[in-house]
HTML snippet that shows the backbone in 3Dmol.js (N, CA, C, O; Angstrom):
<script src="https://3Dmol.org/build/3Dmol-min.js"></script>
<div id="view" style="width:600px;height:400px;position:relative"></div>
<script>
const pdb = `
ATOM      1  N   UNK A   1      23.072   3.335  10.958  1.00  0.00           N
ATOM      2  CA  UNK A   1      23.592   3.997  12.122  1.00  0.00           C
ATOM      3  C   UNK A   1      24.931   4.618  11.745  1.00  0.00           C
ATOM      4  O   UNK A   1      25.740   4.059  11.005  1.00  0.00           O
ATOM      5  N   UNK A   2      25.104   5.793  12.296  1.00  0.00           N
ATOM      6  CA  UNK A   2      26.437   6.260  11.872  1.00  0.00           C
ATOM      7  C   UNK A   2      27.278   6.876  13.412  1.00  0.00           C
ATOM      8  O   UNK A   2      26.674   6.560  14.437  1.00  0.00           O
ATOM      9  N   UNK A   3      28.101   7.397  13.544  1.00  0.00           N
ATOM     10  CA  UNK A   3      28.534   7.918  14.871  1.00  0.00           C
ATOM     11  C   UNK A   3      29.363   9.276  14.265  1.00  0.00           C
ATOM     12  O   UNK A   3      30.295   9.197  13.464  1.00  0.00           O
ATOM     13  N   UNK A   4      28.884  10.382  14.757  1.00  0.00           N
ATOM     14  CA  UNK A   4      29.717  11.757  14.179  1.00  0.00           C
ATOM     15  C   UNK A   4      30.329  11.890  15.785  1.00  0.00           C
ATOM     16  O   UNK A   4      30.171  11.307  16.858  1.00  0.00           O
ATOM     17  N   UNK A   5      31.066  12.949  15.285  1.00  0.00           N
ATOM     18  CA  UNK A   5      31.913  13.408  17.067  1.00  0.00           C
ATOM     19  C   UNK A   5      32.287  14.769  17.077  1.00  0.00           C
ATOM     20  O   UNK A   5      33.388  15.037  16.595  1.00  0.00           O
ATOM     21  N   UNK A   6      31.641  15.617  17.499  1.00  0.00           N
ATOM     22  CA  UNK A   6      31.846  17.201  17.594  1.00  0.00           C
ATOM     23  C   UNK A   6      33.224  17.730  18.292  1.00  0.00           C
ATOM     24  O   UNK A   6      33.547  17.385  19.428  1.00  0.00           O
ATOM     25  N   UNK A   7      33.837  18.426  17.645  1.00  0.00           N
ATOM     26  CA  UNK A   7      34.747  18.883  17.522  1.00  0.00           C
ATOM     27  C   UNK A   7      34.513  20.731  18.009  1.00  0.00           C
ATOM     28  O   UNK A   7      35.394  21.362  18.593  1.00  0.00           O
ATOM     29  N   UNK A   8      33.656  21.105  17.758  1.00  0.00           N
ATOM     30  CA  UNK A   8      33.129  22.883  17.756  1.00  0.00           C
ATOM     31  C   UNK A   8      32.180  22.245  19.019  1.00  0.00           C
ATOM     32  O   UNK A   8      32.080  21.128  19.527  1.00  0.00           O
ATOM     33  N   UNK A   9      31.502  23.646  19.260  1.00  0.00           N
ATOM     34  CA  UNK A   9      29.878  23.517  19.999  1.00  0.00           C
ATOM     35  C   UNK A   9      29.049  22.916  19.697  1.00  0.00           C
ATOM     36  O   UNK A   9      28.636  22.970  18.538  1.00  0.00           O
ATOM     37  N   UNK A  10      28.496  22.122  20.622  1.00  0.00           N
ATOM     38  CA  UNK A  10      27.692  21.007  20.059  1.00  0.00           C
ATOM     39  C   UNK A  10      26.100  21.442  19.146  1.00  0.00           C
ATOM     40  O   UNK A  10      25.630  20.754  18.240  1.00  0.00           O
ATOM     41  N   UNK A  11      25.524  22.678  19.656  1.00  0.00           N
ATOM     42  CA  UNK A  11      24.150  23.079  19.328  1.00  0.00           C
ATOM     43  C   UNK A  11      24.724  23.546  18.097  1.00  0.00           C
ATOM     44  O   UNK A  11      24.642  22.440  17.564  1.00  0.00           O
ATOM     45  N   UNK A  12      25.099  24.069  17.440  1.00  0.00           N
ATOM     46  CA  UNK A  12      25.184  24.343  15.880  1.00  0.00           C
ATOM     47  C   UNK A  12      25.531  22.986  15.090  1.00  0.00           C
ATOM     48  O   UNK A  12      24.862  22.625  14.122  1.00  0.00           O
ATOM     49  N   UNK A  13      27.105  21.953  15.795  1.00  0.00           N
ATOM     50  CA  UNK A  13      26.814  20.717  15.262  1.00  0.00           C
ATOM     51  C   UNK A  13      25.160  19.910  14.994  1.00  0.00           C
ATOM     52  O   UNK A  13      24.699  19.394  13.976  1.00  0.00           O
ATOM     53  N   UNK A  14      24.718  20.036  16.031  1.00  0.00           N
ATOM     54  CA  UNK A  14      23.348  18.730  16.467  1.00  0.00           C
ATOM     55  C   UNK A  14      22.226  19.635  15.327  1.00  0.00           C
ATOM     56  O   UNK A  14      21.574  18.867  14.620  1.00  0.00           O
ATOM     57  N   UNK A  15      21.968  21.063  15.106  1.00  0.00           N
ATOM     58  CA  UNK A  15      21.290  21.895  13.937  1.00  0.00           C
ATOM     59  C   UNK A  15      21.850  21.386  12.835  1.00  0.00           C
ATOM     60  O   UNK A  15      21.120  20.695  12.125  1.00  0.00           O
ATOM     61  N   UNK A  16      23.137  21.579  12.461  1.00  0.00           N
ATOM     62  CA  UNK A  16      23.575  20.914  11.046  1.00  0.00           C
ATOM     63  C   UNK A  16      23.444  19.590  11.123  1.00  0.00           C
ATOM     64  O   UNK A  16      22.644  19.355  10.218  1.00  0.00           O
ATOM     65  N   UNK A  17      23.722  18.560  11.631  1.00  0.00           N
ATOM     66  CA  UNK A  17      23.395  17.239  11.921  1.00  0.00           C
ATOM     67  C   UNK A  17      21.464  16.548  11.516  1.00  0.00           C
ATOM     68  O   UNK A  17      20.988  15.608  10.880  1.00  0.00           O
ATOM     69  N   UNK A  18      20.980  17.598  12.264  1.00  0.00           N
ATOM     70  CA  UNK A  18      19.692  16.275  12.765  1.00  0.00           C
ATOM     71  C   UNK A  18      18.747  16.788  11.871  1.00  0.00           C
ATOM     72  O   UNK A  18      17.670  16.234  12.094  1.00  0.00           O
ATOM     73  N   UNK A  19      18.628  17.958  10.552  1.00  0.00           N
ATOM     74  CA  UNK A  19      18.037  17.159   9.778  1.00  0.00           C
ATOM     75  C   UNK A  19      18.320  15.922   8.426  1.00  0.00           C
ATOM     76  O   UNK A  19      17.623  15.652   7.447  1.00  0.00           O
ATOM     77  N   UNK A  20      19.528  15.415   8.855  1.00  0.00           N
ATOM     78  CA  UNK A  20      19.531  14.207   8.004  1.00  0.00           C
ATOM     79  C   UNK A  20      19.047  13.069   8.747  1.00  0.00           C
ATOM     80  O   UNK A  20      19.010  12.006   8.127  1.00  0.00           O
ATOM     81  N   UNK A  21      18.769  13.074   9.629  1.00  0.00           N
ATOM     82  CA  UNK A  21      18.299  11.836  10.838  1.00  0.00           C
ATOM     83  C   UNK A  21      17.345  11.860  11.386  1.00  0.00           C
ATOM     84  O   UNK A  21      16.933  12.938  11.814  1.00  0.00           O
ATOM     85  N   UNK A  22      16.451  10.384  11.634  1.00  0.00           N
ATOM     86  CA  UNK A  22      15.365  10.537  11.943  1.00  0.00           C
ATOM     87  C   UNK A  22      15.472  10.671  13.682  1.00  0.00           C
ATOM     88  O   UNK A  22      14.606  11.073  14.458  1.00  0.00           O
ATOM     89  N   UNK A  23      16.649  10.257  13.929  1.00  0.00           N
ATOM     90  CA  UNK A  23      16.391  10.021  15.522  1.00  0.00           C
ATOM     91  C   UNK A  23      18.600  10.603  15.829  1.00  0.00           C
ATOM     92  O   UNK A  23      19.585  10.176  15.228  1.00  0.00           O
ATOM     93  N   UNK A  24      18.522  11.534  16.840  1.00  0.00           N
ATOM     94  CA  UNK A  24      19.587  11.698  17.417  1.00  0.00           C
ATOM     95  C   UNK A  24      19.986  10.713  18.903  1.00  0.00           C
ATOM     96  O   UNK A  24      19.041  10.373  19.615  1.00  0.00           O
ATOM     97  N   UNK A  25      20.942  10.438  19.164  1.00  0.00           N
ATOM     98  CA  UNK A  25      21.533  10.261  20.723  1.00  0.00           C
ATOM     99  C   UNK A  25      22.691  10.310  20.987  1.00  0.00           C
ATOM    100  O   UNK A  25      23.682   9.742  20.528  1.00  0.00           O
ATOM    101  N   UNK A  26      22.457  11.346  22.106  1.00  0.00           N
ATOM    102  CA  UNK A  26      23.572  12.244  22.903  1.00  0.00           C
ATOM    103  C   UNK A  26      23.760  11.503  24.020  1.00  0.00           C
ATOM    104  O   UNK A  26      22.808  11.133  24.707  1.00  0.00           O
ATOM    105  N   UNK A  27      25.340  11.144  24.378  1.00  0.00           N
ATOM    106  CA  UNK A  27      25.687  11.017  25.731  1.00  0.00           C
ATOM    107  C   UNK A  27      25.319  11.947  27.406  1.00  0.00           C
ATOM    108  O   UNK A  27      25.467  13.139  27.675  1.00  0.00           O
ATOM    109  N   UNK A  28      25.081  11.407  27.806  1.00  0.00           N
ATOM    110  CA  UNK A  28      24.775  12.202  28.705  1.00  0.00           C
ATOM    111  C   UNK A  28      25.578  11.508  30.347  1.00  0.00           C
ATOM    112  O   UNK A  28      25.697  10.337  30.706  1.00  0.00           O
ATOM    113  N   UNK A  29      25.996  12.774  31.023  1.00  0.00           N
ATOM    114  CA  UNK A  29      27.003  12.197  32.386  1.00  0.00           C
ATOM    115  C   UNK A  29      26.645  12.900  33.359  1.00  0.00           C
ATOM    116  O   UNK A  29      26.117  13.966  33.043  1.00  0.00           O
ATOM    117  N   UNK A  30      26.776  12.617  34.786  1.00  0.00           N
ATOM    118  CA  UNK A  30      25.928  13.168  36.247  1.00  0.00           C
ATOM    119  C   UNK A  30      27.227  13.686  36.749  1.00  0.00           C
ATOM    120  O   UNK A  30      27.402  14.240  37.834  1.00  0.00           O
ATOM    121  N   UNK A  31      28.092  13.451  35.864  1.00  0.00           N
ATOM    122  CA  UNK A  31      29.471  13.736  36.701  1.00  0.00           C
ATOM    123  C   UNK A  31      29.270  15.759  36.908  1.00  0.00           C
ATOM    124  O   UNK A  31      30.283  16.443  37.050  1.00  0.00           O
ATOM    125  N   UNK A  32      28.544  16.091  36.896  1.00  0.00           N
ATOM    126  CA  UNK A  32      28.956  17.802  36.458  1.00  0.00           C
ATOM    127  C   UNK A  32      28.363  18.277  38.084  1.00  0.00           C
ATOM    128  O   UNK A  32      27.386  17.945  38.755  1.00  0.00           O
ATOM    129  N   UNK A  33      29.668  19.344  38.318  1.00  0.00           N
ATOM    130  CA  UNK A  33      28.929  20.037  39.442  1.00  0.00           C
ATOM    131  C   UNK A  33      27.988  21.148  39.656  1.00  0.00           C
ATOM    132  O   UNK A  33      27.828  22.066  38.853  1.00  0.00           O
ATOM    133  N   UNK A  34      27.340  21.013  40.837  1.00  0.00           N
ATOM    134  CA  UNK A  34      25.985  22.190  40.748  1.00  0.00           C
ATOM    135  C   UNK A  34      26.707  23.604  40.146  1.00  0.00           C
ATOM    136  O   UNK A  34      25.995  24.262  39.387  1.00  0.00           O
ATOM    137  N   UNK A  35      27.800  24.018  40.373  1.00  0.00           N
ATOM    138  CA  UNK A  35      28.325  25.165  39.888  1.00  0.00           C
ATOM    139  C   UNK A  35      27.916  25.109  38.287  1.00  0.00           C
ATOM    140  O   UNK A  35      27.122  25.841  37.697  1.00  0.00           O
ATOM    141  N   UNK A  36      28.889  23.754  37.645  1.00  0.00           N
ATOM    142  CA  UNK A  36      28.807  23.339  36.000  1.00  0.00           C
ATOM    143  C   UNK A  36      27.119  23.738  35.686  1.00  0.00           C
ATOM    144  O   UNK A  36      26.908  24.517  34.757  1.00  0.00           O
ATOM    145  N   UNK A  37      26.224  23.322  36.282  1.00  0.00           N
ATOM    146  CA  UNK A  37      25.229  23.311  35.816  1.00  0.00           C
ATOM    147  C   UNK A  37      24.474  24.104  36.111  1.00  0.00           C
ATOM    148  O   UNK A  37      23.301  24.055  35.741  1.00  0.00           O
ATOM    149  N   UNK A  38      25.082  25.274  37.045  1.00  0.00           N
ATOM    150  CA  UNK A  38      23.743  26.468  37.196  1.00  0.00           C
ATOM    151  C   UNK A  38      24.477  27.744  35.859  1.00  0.00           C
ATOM    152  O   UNK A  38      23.943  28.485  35.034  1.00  0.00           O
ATOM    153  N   UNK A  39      25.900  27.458  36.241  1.00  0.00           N
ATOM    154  CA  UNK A  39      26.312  28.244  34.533  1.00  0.00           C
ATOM    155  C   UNK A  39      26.231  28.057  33.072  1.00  0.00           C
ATOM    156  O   UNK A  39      26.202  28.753  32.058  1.00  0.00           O
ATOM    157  N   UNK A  40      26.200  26.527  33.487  1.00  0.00           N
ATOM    158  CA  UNK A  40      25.965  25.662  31.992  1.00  0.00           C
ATOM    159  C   UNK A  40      25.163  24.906  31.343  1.00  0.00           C
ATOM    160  O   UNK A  40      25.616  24.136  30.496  1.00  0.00           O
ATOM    161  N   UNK A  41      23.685  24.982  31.634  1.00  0.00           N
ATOM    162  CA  UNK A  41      22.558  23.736  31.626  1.00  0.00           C
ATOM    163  C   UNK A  41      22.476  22.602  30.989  1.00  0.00           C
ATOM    164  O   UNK A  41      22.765  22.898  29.830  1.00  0.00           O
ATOM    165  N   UNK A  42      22.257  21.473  31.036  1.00  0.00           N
ATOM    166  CA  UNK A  42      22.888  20.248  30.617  1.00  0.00           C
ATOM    167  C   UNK A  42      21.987  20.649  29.125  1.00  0.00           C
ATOM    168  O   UNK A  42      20.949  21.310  29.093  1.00  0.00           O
ATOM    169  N   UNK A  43      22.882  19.905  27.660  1.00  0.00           N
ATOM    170  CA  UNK A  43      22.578  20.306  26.469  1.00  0.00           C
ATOM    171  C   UNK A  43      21.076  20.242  25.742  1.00  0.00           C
ATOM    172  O   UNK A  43      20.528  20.934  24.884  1.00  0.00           O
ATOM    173  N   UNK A  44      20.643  18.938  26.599  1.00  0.00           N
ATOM    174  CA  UNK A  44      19.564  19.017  25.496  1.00  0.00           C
ATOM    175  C   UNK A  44      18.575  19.849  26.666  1.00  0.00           C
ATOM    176  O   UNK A  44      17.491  19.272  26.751  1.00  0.00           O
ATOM    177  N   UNK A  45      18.666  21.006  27.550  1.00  0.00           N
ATOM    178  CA  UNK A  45      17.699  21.930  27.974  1.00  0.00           C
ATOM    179  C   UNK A  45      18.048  23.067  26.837  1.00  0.00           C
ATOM    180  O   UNK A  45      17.120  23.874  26.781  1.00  0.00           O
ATOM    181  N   UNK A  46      18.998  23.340  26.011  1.00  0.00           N
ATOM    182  CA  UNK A  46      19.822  24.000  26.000  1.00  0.00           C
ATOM    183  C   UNK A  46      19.050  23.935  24.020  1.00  0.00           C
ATOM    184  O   UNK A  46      19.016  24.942  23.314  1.00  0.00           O
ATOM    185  N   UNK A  47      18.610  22.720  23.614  1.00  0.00           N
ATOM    186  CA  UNK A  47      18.471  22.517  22.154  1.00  0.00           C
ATOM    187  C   UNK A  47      16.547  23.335  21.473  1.00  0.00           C
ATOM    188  O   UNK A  47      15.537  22.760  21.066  1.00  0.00           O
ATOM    189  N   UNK A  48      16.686  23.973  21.556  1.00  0.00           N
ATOM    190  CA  UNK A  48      15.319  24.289  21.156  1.00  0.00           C
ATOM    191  C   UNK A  48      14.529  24.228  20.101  1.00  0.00           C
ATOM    192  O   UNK A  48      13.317  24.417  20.211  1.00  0.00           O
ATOM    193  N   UNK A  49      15.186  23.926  18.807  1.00  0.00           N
ATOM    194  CA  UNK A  49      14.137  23.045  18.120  1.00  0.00           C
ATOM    195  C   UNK A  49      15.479  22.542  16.997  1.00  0.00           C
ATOM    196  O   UNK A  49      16.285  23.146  16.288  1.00  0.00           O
ATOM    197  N   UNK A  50      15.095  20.698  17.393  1.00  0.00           N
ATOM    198  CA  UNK A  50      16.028  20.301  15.989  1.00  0.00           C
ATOM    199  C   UNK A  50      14.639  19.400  15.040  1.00  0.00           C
ATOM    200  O   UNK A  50      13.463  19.215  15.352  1.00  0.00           O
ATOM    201  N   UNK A  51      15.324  19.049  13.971  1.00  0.00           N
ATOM    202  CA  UNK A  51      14.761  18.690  13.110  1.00  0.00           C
ATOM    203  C   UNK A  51      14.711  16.865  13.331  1.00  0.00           C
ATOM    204  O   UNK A  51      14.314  15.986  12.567  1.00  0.00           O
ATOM    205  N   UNK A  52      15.068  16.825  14.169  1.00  0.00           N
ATOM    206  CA  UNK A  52      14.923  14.961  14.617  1.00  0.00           C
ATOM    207  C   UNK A  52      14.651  14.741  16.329  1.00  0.00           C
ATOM    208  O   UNK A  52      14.898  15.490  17.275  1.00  0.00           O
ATOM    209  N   UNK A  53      13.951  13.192  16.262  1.00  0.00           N
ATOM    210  CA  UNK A  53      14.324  13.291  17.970  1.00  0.00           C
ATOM    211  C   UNK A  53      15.388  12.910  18.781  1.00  0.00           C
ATOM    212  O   UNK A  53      16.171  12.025  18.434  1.00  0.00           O
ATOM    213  N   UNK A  54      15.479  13.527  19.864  1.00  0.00           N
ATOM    214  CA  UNK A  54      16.613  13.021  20.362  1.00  0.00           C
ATOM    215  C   UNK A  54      16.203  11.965  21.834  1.00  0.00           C
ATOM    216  O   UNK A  54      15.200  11.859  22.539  1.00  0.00           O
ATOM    217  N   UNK A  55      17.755  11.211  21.818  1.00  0.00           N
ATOM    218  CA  UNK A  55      17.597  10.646  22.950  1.00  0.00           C
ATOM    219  C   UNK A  55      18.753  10.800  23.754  1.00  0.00           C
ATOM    220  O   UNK A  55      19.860  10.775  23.215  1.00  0.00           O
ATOM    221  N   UNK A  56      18.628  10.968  25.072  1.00  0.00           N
ATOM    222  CA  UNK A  56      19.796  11.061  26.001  1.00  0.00           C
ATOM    223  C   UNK A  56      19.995  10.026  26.918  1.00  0.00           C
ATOM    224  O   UNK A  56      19.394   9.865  27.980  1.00  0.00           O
ATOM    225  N   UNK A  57      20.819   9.381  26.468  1.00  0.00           N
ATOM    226  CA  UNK A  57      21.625   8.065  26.807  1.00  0.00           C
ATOM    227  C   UNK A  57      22.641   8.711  28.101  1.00  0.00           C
ATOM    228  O   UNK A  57      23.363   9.701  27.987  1.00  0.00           O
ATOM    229  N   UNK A  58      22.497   7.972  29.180  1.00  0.00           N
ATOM    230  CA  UNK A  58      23.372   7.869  30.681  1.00  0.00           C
ATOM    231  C   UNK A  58      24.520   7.495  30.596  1.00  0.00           C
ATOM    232  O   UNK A  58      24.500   6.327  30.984  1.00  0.00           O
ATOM    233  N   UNK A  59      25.739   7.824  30.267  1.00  0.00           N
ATOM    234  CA  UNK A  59      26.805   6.748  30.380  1.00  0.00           C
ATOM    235  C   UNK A  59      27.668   6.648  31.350  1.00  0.00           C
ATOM    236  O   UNK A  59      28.874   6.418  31.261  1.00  0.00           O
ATOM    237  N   UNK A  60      26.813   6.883  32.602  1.00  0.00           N
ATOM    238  CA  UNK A  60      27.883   6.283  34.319  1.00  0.00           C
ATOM    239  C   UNK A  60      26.521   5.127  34.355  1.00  0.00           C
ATOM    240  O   UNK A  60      26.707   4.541  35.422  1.00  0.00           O
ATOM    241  N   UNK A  61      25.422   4.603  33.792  1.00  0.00           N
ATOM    242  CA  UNK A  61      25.022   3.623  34.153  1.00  0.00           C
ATOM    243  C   UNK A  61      25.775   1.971  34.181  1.00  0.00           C
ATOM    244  O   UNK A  61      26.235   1.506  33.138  1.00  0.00           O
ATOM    245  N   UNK A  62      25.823   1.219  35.447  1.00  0.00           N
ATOM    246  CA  UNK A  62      27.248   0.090  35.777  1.00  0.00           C
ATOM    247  C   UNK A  62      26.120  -1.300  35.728  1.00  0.00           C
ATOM    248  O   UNK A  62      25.122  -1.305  36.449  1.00  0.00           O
ATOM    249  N   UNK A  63      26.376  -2.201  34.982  1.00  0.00           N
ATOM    250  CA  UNK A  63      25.538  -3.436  35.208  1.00  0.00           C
ATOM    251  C   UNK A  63      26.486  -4.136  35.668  1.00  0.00           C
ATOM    252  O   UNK A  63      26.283  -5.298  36.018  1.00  0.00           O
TER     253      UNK A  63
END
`;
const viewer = $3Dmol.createViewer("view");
viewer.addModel(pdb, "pdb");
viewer.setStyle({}, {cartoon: {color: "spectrum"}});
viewer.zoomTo();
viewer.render();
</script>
């Protein structure tokens, strides 16, 4: 397991990234408003073909 942290745009990071990996996971947050998201579509609608799978992990989920 390793942890990288994007610094640039994430879709050219996660292209250079995921073919060394068999499996990606991206944070993912509900915090964004309908505005954020009719201009900005949340990322992985946004990824159209990487070379690993990904998973999108919730992180406002509270146990």
């Amino acid at each position: 397991m390793e942890t990288r942290v994007s610094r640039l745009e994430i879709e050219p990071f996660l292209e250079r990234a995921a073919p060394h990996f068999d499996l990606v996971f991206m944070g993912a947050s509900r915090d964004r408003s309908a505005a954020s998201r009719l201009l900005s579509p949340p990322t992985f609608e946004r990824l159209d073909d990487l070379d690993a799978d990904v998973a999108v992990v919730d992180r406002n989920v509270r146990y």
